[in-house]
C-alpha positions as CSV (number, residue, x, y, z in Angstrom):
1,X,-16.7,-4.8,2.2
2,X,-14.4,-3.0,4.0
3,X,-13.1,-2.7,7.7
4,X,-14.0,-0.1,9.8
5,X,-11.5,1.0,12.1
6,X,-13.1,-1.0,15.2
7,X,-13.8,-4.4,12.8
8,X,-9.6,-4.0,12.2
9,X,-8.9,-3.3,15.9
10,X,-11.5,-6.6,17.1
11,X,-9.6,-8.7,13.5
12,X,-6.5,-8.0,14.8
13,X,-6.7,-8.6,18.3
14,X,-9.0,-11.8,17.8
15,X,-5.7,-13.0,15.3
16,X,-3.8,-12.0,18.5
17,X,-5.6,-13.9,21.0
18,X,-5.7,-16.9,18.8
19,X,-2.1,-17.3,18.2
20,X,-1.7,-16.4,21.9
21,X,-3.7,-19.5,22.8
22,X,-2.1,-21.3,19.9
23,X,1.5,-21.4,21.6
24,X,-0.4,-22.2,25.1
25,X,0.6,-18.6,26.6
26,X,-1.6,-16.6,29.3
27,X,-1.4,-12.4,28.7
28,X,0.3,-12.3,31.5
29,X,3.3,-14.8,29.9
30,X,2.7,-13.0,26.6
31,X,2.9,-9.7,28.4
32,X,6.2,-10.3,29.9
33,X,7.7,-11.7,26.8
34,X,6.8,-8.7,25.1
35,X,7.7,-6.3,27.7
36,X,4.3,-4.6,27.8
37,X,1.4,-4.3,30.8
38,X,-1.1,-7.3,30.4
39,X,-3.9,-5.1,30.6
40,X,-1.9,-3.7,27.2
41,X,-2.5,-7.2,26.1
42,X,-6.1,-7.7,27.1
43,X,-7.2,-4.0,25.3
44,X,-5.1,-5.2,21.9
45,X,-7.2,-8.7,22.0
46,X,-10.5,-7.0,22.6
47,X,-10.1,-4.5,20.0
48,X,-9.9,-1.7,22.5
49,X,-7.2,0.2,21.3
50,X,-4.0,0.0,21.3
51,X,-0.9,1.6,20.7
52,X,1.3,0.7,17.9
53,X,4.4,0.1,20.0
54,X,2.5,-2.8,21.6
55,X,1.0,-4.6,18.2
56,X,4.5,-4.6,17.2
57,X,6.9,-5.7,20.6
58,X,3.5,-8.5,20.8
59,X,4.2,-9.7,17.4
60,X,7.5,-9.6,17.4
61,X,7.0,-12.1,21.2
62,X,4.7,-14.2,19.0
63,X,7.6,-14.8,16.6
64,X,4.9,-13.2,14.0
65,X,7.3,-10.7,12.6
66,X,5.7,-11.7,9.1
67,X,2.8,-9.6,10.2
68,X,4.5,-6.5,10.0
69,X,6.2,-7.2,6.9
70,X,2.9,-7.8,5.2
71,X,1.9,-4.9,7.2
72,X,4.7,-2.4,5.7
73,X,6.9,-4.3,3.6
74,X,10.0,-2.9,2.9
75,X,10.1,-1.2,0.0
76,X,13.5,0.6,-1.9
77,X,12.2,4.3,-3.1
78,X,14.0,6.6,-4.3
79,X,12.9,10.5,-4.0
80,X,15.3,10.9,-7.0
81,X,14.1,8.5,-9.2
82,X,10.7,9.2,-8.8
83,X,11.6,12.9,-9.5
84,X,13.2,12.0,-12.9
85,X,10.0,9.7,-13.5
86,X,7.7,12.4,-13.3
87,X,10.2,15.3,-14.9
88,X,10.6,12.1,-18.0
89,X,6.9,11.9,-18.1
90,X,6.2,15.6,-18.9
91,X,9.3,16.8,-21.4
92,X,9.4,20.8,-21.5
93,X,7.4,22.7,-23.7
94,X,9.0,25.3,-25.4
95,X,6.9,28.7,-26.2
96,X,4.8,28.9,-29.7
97,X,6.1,31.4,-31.6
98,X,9.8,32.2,-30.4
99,X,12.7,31.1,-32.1
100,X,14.6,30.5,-28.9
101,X,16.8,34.3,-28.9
102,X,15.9,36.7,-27.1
């Protein structure tokens, strides 16, 4: 089943609030830490929105930098490599008919 955009906003802050509690920290001590507003912390663990600036300085005060790896992991793409991919993958046809002079 999938997430709706609210079930991944009350997932995440729940995982928030639990690791939170895990390291003995009030929002106001994990607020500080992270250098955010603690009623910044208190939307993010209720699933009431929050912005993405604040999941990741709060993850990063959590020592949870994993999460955002596994969120985005870094990945090495080249726009040049996946160019000559897709110009490999369909070679050019050549017109029926002509014998290449014009």
């Amino acid at each position: 089943m999938a997430r709706t955009t609210e079930q991944w906003e009350a997932h995440l802050g729940a995982q928030v609030r639990a690791e939170r509690l895990r390291r003995d920290l009030t929002q106001a001590q994990l607020a500080r830490a992270a250098n955010v507003s603690t009623p910044s912390i208190s939307a993010l663990e209720n699933g009431a929105g929050s912005r993405l600036t604040t999941l990741i300085s709060v993850a990063r005060a959590l020592g949870r930098d994993s999460w955002l790896e596994d969120l985005a992991p870094l990945e090495d793409v080249s726009p040049l490599a996946m160019l000559r991919a897709t110009q490999s993958a369909d070679p050019p046809r050549r017109r029926a008919g002509g014998t290449g002079s014009v």
